[in-house]
C-alpha positions as CSV (number, residue, x, y, z in Angstrom):
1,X,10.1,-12.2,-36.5
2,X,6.5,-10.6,-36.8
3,X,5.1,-13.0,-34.1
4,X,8.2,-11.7,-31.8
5,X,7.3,-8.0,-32.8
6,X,3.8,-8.2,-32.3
7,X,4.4,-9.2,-28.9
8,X,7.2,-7.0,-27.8
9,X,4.9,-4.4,-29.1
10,X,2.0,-5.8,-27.1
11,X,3.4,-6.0,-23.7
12,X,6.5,-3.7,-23.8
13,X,4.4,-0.3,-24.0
14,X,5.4,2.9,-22.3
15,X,4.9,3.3,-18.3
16,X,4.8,-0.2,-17.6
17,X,1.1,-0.4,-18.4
18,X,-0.5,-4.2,-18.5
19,X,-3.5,-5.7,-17.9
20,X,-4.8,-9.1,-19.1
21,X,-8.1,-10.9,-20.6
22,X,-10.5,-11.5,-17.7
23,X,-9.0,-9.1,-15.1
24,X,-11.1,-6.2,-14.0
25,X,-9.3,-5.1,-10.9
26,X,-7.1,-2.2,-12.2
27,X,-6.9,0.3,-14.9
28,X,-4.2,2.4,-13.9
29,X,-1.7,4.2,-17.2
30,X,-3.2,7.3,-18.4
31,X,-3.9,7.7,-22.0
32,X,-0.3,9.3,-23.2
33,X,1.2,6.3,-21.0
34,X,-1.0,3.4,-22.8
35,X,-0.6,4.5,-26.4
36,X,0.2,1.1,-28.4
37,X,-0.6,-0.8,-25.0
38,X,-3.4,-3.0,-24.1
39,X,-6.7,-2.4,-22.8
40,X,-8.4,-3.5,-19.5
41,X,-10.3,-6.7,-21.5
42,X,-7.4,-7.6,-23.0
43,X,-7.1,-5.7,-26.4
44,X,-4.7,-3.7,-28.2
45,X,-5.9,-0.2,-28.5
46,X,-6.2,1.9,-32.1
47,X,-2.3,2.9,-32.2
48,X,-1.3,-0.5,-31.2
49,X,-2.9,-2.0,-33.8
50,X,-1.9,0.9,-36.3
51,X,1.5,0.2,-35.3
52,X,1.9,-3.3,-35.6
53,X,0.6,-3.2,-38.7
54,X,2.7,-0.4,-40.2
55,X,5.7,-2.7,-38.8
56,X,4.8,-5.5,-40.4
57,X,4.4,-4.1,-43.7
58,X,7.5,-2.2,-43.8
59,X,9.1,-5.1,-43.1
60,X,7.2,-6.5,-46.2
61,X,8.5,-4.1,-48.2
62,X,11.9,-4.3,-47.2
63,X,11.8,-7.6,-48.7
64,X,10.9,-6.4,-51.7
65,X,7.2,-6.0,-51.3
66,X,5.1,-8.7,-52.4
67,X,8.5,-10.9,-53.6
68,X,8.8,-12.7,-50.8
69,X,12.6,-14.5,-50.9
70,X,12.8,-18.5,-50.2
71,X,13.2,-19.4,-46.7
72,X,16.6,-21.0,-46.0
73,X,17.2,-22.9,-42.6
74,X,18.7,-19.8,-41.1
75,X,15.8,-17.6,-41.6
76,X,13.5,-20.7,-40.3
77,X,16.0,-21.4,-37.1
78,X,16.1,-17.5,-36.5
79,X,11.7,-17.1,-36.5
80,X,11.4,-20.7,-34.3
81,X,13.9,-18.9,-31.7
82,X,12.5,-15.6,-31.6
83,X,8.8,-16.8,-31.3
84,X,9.9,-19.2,-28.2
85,X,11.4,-15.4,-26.7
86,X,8.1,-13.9,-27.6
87,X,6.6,-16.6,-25.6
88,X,8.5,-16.4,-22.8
89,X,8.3,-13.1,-22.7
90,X,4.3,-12.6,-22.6
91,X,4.6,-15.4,-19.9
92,X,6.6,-13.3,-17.6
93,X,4.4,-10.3,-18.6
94,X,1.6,-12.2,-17.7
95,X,3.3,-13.3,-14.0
96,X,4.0,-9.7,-13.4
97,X,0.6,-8.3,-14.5
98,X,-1.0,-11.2,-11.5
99,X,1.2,-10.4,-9.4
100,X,0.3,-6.6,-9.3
101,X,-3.1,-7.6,-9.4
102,X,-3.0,-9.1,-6.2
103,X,-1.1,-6.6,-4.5
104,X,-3.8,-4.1,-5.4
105,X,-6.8,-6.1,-4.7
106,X,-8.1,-4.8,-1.2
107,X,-7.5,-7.1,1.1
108,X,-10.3,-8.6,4.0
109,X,-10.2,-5.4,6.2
110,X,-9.6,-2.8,3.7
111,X,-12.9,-0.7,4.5
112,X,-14.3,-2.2,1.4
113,X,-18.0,-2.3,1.3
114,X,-20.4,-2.5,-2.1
115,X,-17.3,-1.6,-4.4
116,X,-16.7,1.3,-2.3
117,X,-13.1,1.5,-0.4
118,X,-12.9,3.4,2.6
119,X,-9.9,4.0,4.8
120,X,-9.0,0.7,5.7
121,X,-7.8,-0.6,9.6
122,X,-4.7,-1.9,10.2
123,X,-5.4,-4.3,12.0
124,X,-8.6,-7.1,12.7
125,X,-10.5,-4.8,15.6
126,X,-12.7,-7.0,18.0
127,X,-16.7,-7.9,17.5
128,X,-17.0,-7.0,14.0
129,X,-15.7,-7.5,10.7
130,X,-14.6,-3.8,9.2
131,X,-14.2,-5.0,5.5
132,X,-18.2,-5.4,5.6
133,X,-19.0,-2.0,5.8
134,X,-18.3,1.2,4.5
135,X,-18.0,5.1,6.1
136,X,-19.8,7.9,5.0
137,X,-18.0,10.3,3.3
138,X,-17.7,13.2,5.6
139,X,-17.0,14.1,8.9
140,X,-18.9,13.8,11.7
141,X,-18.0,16.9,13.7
142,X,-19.6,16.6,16.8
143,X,-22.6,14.2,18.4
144,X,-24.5,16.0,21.4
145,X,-27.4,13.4,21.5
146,X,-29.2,10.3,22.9
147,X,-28.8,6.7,20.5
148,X,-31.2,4.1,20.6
149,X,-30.5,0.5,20.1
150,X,-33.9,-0.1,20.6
151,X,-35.3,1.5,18.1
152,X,-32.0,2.1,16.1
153,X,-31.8,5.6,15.7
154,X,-31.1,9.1,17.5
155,X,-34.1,9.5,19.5
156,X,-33.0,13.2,21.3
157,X,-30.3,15.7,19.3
158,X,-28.7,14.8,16.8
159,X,-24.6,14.7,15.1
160,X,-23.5,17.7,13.1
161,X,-21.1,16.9,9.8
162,X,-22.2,13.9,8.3
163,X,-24.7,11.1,10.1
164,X,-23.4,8.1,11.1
165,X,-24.5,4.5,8.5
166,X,-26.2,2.7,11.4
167,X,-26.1,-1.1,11.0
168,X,-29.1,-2.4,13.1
169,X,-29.0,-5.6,15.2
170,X,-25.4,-7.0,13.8
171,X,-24.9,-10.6,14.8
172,X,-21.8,-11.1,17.6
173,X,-20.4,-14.2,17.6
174,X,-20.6,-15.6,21.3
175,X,-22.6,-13.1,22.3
176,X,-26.1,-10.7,22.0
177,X,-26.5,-8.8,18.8
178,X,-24.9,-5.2,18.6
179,X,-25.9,-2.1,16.5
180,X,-22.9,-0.8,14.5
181,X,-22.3,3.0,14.1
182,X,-20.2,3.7,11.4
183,X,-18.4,7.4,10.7
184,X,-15.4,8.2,8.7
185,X,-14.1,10.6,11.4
186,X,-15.4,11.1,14.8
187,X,-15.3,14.2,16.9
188,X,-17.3,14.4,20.2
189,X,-16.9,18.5,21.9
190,X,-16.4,19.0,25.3
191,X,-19.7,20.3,26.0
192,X,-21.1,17.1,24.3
193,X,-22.6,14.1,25.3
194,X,-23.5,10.9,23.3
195,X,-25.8,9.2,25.4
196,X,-26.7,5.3,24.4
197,X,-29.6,3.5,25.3
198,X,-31.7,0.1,24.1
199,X,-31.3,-3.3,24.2
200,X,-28.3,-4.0,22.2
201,X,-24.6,-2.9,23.0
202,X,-23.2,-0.1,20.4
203,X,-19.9,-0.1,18.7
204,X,-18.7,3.2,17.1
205,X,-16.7,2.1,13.9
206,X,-14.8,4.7,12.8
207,X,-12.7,4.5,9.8
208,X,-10.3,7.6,10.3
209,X,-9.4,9.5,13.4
210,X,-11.4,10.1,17.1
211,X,-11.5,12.7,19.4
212,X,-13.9,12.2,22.3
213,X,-13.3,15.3,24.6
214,X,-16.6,14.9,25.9
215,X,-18.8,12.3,27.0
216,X,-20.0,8.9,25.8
217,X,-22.2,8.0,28.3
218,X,-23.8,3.9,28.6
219,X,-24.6,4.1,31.6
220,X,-27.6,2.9,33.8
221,X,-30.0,5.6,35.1
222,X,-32.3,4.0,37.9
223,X,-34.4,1.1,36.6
224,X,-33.4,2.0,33.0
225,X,-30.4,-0.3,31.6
226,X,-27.4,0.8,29.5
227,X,-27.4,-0.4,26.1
228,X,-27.5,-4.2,26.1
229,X,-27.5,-4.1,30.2
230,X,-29.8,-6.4,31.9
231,X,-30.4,-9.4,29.0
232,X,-31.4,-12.5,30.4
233,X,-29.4,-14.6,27.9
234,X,-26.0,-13.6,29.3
235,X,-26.7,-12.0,32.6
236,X,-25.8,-13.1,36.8
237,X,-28.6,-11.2,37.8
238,X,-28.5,-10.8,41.7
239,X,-31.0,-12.9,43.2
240,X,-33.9,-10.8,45.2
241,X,-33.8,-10.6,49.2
242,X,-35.1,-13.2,51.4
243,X,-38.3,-13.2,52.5
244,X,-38.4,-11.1,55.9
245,X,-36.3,-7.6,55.1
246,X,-33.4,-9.1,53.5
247,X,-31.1,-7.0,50.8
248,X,-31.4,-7.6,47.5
249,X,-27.6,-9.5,45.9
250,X,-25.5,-7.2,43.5
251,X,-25.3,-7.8,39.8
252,X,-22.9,-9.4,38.5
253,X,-20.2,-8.6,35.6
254,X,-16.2,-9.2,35.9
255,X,-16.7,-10.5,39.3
256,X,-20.1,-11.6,41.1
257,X,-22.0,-9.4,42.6
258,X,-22.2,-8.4,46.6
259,X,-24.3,-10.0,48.9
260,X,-27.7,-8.8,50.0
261,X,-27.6,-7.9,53.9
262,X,-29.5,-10.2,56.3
263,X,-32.1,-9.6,59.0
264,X,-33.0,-11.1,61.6
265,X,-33.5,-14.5,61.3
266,X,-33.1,-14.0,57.5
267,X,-29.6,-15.1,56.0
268,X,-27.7,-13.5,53.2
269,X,-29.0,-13.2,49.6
270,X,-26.1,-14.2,46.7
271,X,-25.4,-11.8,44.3
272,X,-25.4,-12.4,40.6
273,X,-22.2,-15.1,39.2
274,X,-19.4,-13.4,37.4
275,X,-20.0,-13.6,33.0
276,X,-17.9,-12.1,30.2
277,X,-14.5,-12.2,29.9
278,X,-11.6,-10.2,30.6
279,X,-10.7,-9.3,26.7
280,X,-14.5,-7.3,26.2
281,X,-15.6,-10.2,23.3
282,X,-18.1,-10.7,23.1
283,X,-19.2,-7.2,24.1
284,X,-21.5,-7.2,26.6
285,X,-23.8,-5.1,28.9
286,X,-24.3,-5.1,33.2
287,X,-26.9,-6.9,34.9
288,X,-29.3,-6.1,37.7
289,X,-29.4,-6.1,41.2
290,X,-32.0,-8.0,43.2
291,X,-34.8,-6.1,44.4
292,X,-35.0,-5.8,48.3
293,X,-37.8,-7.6,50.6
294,X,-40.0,-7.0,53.6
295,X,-43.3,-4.7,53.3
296,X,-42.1,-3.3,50.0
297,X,-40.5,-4.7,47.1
298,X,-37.3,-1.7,46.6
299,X,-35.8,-2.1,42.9
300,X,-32.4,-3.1,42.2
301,X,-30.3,-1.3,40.2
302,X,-30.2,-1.6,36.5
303,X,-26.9,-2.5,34.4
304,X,-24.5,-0.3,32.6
305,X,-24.4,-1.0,28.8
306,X,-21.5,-2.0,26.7
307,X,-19.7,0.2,24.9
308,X,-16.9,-0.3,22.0
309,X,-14.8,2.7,20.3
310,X,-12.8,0.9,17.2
311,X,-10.9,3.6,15.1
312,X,-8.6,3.0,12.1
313,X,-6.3,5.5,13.3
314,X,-5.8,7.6,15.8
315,X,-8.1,7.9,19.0
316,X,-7.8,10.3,21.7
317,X,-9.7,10.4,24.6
318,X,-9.6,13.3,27.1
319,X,-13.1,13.0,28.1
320,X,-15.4,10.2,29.8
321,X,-16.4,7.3,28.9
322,X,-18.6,5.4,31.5
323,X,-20.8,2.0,31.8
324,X,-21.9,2.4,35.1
325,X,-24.7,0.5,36.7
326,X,-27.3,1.9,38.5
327,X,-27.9,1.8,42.3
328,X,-30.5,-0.1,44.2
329,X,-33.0,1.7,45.4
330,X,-33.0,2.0,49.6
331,X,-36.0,0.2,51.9
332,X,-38.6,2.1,52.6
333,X,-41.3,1.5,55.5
334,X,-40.5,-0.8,59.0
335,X,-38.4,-3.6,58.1
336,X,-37.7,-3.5,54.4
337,X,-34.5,-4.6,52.6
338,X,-32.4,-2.2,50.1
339,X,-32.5,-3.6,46.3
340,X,-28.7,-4.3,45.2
341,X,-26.5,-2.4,43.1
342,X,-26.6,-2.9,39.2
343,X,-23.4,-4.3,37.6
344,X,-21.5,-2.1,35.0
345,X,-21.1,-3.1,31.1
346,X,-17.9,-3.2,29.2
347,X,-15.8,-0.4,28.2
348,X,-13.3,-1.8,24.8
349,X,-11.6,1.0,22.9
350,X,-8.9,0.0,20.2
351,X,-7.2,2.2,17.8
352,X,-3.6,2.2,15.8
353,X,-2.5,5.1,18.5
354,X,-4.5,6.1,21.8
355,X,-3.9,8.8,23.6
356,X,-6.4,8.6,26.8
357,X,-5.8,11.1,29.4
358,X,-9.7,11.3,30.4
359,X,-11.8,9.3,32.7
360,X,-13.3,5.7,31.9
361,X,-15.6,3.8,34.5
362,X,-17.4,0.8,34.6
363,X,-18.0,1.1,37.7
364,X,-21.0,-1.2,39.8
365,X,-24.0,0.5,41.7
366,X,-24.2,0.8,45.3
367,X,-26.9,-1.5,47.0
368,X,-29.5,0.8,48.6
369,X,-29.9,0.8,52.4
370,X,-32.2,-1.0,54.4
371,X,-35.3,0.9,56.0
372,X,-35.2,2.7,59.0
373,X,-36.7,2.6,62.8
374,X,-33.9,1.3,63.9
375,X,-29.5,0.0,63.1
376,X,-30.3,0.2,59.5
377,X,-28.5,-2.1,57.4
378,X,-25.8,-0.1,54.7
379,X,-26.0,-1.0,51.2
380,X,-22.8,-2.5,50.1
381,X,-20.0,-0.4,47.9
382,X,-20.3,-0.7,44.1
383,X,-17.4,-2.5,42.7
384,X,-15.1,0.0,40.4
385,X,-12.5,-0.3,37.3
386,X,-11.0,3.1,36.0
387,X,-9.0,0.9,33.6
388,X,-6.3,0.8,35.5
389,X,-7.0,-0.6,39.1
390,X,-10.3,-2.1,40.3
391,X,-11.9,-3.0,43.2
392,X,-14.4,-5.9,44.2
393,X,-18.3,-4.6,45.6
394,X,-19.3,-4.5,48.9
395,X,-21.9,-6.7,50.4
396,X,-24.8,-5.8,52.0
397,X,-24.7,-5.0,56.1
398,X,-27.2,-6.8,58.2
399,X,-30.2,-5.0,59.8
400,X,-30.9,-4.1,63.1
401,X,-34.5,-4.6,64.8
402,X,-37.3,-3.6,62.5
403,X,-35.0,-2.9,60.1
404,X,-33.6,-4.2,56.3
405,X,-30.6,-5.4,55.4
406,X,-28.5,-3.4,52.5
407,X,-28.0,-4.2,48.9
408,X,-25.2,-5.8,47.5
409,X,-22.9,-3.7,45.5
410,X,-23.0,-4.7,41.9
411,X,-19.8,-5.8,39.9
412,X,-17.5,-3.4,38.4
413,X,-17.5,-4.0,34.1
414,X,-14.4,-5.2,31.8
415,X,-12.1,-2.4,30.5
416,X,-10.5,-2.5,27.5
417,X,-7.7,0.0,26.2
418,X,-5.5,-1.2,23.1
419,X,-3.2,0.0,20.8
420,X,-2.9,-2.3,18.0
């Protein structure tokens, strides 16, 4: 009877309260719950063990003290049967204390990061693994700034609230690196704009809510790329204009890029071959148009970056967001051909709700026109995507007498928008 007692004292304390030898992942009754119960390694606390012990030896004495009466087979039948209950009973206890262990353990995308839990996501987001990092703990309330991923930090302005973790140079599987932004809540004005720049695409983890109701802005500006835009490990770069005035091809992204216009006696130039893939993962960036030919060498246009926006909850979106790729610049001089258009980068946003009512392009640069002194040739159309309809780029028109062909229009990017 005293091993049965001892154990129904062990694990049938107040509140439910359990924990066994070895397990580390909860402590969870308060003090007036565990009272008599077991500790987190395993052992019975002071009252416990006062109590047991006072039970045991008023049971002594009940027997007459220290006169303890001759077993008979009843008494021995009656202690054999309630030990086997006792250990049946710690072995159920033991089930159900696993069993709760397991349901609180985090899980692999809890938010969980250096035994620190933040708000976990609901679901696996794309290009990164959330459980492997975790937010700050405030809010960042606005971001009117420039981001480098380059040099991995804000290099104009800067976030009000709390800063962002930044996780340099993240390894994407399939794809170029990616610098990681991490915020527990994200909130961009409408008089705001996050601008990113640098050689890796950016995701912006956030493990609460977003509101971006101004810009985020990875874009190309002239020869300058958008973060991740113009790398020669993924990239259908248009090819440069023939030699003799031609236009420079488009870049290439979601679909190739337009063709550079001829001249006379020159053919067309190709534009850069269609890369990525349709669901934004790997992320990637836009690549550059061709530079135009003849008695200058006119630039093509850079590519957009690659932008992702992964939220936990709930993201909203009345804002822009934009890739774009830069436009070729146009001939200049007697018989020069425009550079072609750069191609944009890809725009993936995921959350448990969106709400987007705002404005998203990936759009392609135009290719630049040919020179003048004569028909000039027009630079072709930049390809667009508004994440709901898109349209392939122009080519390049051909050039008159003493005149260049136009640029190819670079590709339009991949556009992402999912509620998981």
């Amino acid at each position: 009877m005293n091993r049965a007692l001892g154990l129904l004292l062990l694990f049938g304390t107040a509140g439910g309260c359990a924990a066994l030898s070895g397990l580390n992942e909860f402590s969870e009754c308060s003090s007036a719950e565990c009272d008599g119960s077991v500790t987190a390694n395993g052992s019975m606390n002071g009252a416990a063990a006062e109590s047991t012990f006072e039970a045991t030896t008023e049971e002594g004495a009940g027997k007459g003290g220290n006169d303890r009466p001759e077993a008979t087979d009843m008494d021995v039948q009656t202690s054999d049967d309630a030990a086997d209950a006792g250990d049946a009973f710690a072995e159920k206890s033991s089930d159900a204390v696993t069993a709760y262990s397991a349901e609180a353990s985090p899980g692999p995308d809890s938010g969980c990061g250096g035994g620190v839990c933040s708000a976990p996501f609901g679901y696996t987001p794309s290009n990164f693994t959330a459980s492997a990092y975790t937010a700050p703990s405030g809010a960042t309330t606005d971001c009117n700034a420039t981001y480098s991923s380059s040099s991995h930090s804000f290099t104009t302005g800067s976030c009000t609230g709390t800063a962002p973790i930044v996780h340099a140079s993240v390894p994407q599987s399939g794809g170029p690196a990616v610098d990681i932004l991490v915020f527990s809540s994200l909130t961009i004005a409408a008089a705001s704009t996050l601008g990113l720049t640098g050689a890796n695409p950016v995701i912006l983890a956030v493990y609460g809510d977003a509101t971006i109701a101004g810009t985020v802005d990875a874009g190309a500006s002239g020869s300058t790329p958008g973060p991740g835009g113009d790398s020669s490990s993924y990239c259908g770069a248009g090819s440069a204009g023939l030699s003799g005035s031609g236009g420079g091809g488009g870049g290439g992204r979601a679909s190739a890029g337009g063709s550079g216009g001829a001249n006379l006696g020159v053919g067309t130039t190709a534009g850069g071959a269609a890369s990525g893939n349709s669901s934004a993962s790997p992320l990637l960036g836009g690549c550059a148009g061709g530079s135009g030919s003849g008695n200058s060498t006119p630039a093509g246009g850079a590519g957009g970056g690659g932008v992702q926006i992964s939220v936990a909850g709930s993201l909203t979106v009345s804002g822009t967001v934009t890739t774009q790729g830069a436009a070729g610049s146009p001939g200049t001089g007697l018989i020069t051909g425009g550079g072609g258009g750069g191609s944009a980068g890809d725009i993936l946003l995921q959350g448990r709700a969106v709400a987007h009512s705002g404005t998203l392009t990936a759009n392609g640069g135009a290719g630049g026109t040919g020179s003048s002194g004569g028909a000039q040739g027009g630079g072709g159309a930049g390809g667009t995507n508004n994440g709901a309809a898109t349209a392939s780029p122009g080519n390049g028109a051909a050039g008159g007498l003493n005149t260049g062909g136009g640029g190819g229009g670079g590709s339009y990017g991949y556009v992402v928008v999912s509620a998981e």
